[in-house]
C-alpha positions as CSV (number, residue, x, y, z in Angstrom):
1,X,-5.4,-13.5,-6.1
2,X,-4.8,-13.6,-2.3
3,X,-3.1,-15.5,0.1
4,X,-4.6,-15.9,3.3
5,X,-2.5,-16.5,6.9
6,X,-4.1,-17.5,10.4
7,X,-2.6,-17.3,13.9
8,X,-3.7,-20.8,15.9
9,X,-5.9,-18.4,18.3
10,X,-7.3,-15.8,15.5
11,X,-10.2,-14.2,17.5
12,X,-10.0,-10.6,16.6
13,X,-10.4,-8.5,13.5
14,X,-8.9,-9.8,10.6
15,X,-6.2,-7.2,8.7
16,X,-6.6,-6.8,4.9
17,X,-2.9,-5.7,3.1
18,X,-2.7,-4.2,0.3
19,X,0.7,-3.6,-1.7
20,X,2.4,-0.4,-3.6
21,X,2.0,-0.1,-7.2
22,X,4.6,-2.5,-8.9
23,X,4.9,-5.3,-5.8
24,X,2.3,-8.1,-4.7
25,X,1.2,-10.2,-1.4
26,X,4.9,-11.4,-0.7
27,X,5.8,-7.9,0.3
28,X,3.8,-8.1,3.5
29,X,5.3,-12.1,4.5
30,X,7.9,-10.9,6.6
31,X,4.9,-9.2,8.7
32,X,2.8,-11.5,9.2
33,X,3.6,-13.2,12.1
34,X,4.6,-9.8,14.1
35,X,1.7,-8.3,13.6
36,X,-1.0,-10.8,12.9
37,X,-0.8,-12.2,16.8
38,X,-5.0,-13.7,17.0
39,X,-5.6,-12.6,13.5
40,X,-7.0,-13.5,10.5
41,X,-4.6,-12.1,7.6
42,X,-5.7,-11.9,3.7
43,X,-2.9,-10.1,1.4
44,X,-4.0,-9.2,-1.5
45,X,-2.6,-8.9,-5.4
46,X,-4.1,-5.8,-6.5
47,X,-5.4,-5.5,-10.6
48,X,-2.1,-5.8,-12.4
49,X,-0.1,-7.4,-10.0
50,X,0.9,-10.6,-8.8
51,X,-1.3,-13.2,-9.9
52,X,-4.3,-11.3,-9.9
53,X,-6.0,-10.4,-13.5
54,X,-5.0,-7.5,-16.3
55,X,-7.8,-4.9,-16.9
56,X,-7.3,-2.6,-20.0
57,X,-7.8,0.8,-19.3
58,X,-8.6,0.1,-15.3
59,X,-6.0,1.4,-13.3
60,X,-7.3,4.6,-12.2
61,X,-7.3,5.0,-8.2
62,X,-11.2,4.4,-8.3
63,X,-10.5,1.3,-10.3
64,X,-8.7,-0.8,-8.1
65,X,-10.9,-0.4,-5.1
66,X,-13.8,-2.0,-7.1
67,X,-12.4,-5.1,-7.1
68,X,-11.4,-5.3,-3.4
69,X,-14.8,-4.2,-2.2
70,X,-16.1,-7.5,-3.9
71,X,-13.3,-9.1,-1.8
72,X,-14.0,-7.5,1.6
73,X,-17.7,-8.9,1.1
74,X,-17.4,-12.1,-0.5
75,X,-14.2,-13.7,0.8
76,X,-13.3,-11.8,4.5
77,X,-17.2,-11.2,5.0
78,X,-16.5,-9.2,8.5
79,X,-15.4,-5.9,9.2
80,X,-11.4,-5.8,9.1
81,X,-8.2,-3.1,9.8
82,X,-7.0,-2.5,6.2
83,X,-3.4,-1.7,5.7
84,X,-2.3,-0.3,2.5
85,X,1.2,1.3,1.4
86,X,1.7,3.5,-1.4
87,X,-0.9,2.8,-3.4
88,X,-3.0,0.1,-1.4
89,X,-3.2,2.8,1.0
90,X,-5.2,4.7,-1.7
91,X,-7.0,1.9,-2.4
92,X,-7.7,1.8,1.3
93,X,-9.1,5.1,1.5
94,X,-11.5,4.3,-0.8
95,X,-12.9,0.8,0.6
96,X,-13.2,3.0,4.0
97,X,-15.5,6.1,2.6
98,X,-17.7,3.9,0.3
99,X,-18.0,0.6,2.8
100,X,-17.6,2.0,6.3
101,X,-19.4,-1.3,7.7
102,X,-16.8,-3.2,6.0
103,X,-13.8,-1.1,7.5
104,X,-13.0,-1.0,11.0
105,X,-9.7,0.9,11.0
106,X,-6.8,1.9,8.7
107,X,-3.4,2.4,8.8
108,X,-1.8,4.0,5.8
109,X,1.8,3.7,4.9
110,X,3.1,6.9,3.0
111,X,0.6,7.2,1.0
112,X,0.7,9.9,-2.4
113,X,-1.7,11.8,-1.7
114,X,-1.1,15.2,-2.8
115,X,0.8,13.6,-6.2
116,X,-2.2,14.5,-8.4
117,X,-1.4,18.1,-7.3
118,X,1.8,18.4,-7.5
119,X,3.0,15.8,-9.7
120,X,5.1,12.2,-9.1
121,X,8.5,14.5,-8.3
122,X,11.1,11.5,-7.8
123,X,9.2,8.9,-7.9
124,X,8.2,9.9,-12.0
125,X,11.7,8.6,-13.1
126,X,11.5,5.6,-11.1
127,X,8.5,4.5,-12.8
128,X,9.5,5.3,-16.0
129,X,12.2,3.2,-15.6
130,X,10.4,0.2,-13.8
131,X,8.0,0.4,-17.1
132,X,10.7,-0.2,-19.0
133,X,11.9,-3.1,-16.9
134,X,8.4,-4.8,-16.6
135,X,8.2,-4.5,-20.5
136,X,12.0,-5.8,-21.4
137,X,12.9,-9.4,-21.8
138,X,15.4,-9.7,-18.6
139,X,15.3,-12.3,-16.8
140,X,14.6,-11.9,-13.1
141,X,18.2,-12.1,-12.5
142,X,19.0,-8.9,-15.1
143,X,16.0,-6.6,-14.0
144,X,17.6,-7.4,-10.2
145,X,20.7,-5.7,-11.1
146,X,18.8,-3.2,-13.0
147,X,16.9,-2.3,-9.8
148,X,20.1,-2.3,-7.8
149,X,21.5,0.5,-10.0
150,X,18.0,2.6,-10.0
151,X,17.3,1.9,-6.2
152,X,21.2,2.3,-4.5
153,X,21.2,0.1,-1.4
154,X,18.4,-2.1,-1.6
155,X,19.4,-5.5,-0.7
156,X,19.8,-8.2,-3.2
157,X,16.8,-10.4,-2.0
158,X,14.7,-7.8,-2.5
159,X,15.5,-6.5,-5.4
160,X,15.4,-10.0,-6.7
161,X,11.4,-10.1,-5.1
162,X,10.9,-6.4,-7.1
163,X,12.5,-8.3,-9.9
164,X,10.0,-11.2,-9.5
165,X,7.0,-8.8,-9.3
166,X,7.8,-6.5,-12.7
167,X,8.2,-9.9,-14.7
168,X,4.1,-10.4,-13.3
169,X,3.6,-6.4,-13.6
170,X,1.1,-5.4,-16.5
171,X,3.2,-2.3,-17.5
172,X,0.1,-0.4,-17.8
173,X,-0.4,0.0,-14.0
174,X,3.0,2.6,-14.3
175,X,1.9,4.5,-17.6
176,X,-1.2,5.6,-16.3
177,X,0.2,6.8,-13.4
178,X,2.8,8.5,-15.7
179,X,-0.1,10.0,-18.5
180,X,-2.0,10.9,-15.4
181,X,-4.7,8.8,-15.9
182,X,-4.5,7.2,-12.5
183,X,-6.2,10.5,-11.2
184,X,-8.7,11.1,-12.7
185,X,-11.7,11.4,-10.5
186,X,-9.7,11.2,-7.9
187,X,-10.1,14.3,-4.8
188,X,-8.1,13.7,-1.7
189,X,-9.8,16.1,0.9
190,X,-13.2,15.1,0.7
191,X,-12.2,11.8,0.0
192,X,-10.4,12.1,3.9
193,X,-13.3,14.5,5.3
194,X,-16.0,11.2,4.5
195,X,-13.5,8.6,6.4
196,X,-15.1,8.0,10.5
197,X,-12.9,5.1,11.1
198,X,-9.9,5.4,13.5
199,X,-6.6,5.8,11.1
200,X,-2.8,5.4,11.8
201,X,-0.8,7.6,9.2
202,X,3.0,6.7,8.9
203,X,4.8,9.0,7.2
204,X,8.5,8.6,5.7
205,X,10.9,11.4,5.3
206,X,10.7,13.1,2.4
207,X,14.3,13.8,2.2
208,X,14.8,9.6,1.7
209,X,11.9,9.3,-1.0
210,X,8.9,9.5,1.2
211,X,5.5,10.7,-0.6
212,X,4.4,13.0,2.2
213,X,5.7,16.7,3.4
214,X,5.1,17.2,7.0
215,X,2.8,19.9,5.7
216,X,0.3,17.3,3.8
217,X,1.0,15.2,6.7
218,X,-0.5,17.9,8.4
219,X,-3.4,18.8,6.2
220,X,-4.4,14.8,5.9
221,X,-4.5,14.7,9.9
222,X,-6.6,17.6,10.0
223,X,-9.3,16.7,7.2
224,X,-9.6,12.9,8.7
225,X,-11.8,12.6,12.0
226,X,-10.1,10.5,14.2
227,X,-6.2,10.1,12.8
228,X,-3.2,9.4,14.4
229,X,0.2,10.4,12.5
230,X,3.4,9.1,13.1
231,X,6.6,10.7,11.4
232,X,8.7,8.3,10.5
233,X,12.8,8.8,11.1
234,X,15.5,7.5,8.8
235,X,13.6,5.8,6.3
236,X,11.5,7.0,3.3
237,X,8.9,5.6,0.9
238,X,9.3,1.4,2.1
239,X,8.9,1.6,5.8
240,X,7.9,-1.9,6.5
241,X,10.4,-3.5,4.2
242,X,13.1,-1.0,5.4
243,X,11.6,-0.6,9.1
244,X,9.5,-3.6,9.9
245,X,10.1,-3.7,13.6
246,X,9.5,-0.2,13.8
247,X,6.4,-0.6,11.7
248,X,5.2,-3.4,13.4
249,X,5.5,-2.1,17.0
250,X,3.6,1.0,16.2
251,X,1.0,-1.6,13.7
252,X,0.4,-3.3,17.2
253,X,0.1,-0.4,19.4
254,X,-2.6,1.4,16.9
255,X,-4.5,-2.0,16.7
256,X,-4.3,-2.3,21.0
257,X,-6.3,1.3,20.8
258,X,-8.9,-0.8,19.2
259,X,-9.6,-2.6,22.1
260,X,-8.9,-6.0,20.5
261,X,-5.6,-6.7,22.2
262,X,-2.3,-7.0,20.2
């Protein structure tokens, strides 16, 4: 499943999003219109989530990319920016190494990727208890509050939205992330050292729940080819949702590098 969004004058590349683990395509709608000035936008529902099918077994980081590569060739059918958070910037990696023809640039939103390493820290309660959510019988109402109590501060709206997305959630998307399973295969640094494209990494602080130390900020920059990393301040994991002007401005400014305007 995918929704897709066009400015009146779309003429450059078109920008692929791709969602955290447990959201869908609505996260990004806030976005689009401040960052998809002459674009082409497709947001996507990953395997699992939103509207998009349930695959038993499949939700390994080298699953989900399977089915977006079909959808970078048979539905956008040109090269496009892909920007992924959390796990869609996983995902992203991914689509870049395998279809560099198909990938023009990415920009990475806090992405995990040192978590097979050294394990899901604060975020491993957090899914344990959105599993439990996505597999009660609340309404969307109840697993709001729910998610107000587990995530302090998060406005109402959106923890409705979260709310929306864990009722649509197949619950095994969190427990094999939790058993592991979601890394298996899975090697970060040559993963990186195979990505030519240009890529924006915006990392959150680690103090407010972001995925990345400054240090694996660090070591990502080095092992990429042609990467641009931006920390962050005041804000951790959700950037966009918590920052999107912030995110936005610096989306545009990376894409302008391209040489495709803003």
């Amino acid at each position: 499943h995918y929704v897709r969004w066009a400015d009146a004058t779309a003429r450059h590349t078109p920008l692929v999003l791709l969602h955290g683990i447990t959201y869908s395509w609505q996260y990004w709608t806030p976005l689009f219109e401040k960052i998809g000035s002459g674009r082409l936008i497709y947001a996507v529902d990953a395997r699992g989530h939103g509207k998009s099918g349930r695959v038993r077994d499949g939700y390994r980081l080298i699953d989900y990319p399977r089915d977006q590569q079909v959808f970078l060739r048979q539905v956008v059918k040109e090269p496009a920016v892909v920007i992924g958070h959390s796990l869609g910037a996983m995902n992203a990696l991914t689509l870049a190494a395998e279809n560099p023809k198909g990938v023009r640039a990415l920009v990475l939103e806090d992405p995990p990727l040192y978590f097979g390493e050294r394990g899901f820290g604060l975020f491993e309660p957090l899914f344990s208890r959105l599993k439990m959510l996505s597999e009660s019988d609340l309404d969307v109402e109840g697993i709001a509050e729910e998610i107000a109590n587990v995530m302090p501060g998060i406005p109402l709206t959106l923890a409705r939205a979260h709310a929306q997305c864990l009722i649509q959630l197949d619950p095994q998307t969190l427990g094999q992330a939790l058993d592991g399973a979601v890394f298996a295969s899975w090697h970060t640094d040559p993963l990186l050292t195979s990505i030519t494209c240009p890529v924006l990494l915006l990392v959150g602080d680690v103090a407010l729940g972001g995925a990345l130390t400054p240090a694996e900020a660090n070591r990502a920059e080095k092992a990429l080819a042609a990467c641009r990393t931006i920390l962050m301040r005041h804000v951790g994991h959700m950037i966009h949702t918590e920052q999107p002007r912030a995110f936005a401005e610096n989306v545009r400014t990376f894409l302008h590098s391209l040489k495709e305007g803003n």
